[in-house]
N, C-alpha and C positions, 0 to 999 in steps of 0.2 A: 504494500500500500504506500503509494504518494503523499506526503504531508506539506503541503505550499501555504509557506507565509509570508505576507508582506512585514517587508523590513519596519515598516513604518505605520503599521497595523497597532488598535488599540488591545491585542488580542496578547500576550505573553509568549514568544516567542520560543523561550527556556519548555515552558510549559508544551507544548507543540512537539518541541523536540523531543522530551521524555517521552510524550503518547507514542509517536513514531517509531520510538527504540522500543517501547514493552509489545511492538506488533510484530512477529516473524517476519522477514524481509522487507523491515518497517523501510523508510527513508525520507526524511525532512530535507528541505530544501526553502531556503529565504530567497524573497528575489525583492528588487526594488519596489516595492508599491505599501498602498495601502490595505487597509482591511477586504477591498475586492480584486484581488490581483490581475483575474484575469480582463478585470476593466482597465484598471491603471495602467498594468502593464504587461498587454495582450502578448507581444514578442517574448518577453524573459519567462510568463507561465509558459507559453507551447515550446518552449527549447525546455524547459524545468518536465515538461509530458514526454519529449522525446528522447532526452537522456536516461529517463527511466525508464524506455522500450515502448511508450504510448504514443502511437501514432507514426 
């Protein structure tokens, strides 16, 4: 599972990351944006889907 946060999100980031690590081939990923990433910042989430194998 994918975990994408924005850097600049009012969301806990630390927090994010532990969910990610306690899921079997968890992986968190921070990219530039706010609490909607893939609004903010449409290019850094779909490079953040495709590093992961998604898409």
């Amino acid at each position: 599972m994918l975990v994408v946060g924005g850097a600049r999100s009012h969301i806990d980031q630390q927090q994010l990351a532990r969910m990610a690590r306690r899921i079997p081939g968890g992986q968190y990923v921070s990219v530039d944006a706010g609490h909607l990433v893939h609004g903010d910042n449409p290019e850094a989430f779909l490079a953040a889907l495709r590093d992961f194998g998604v898409g």
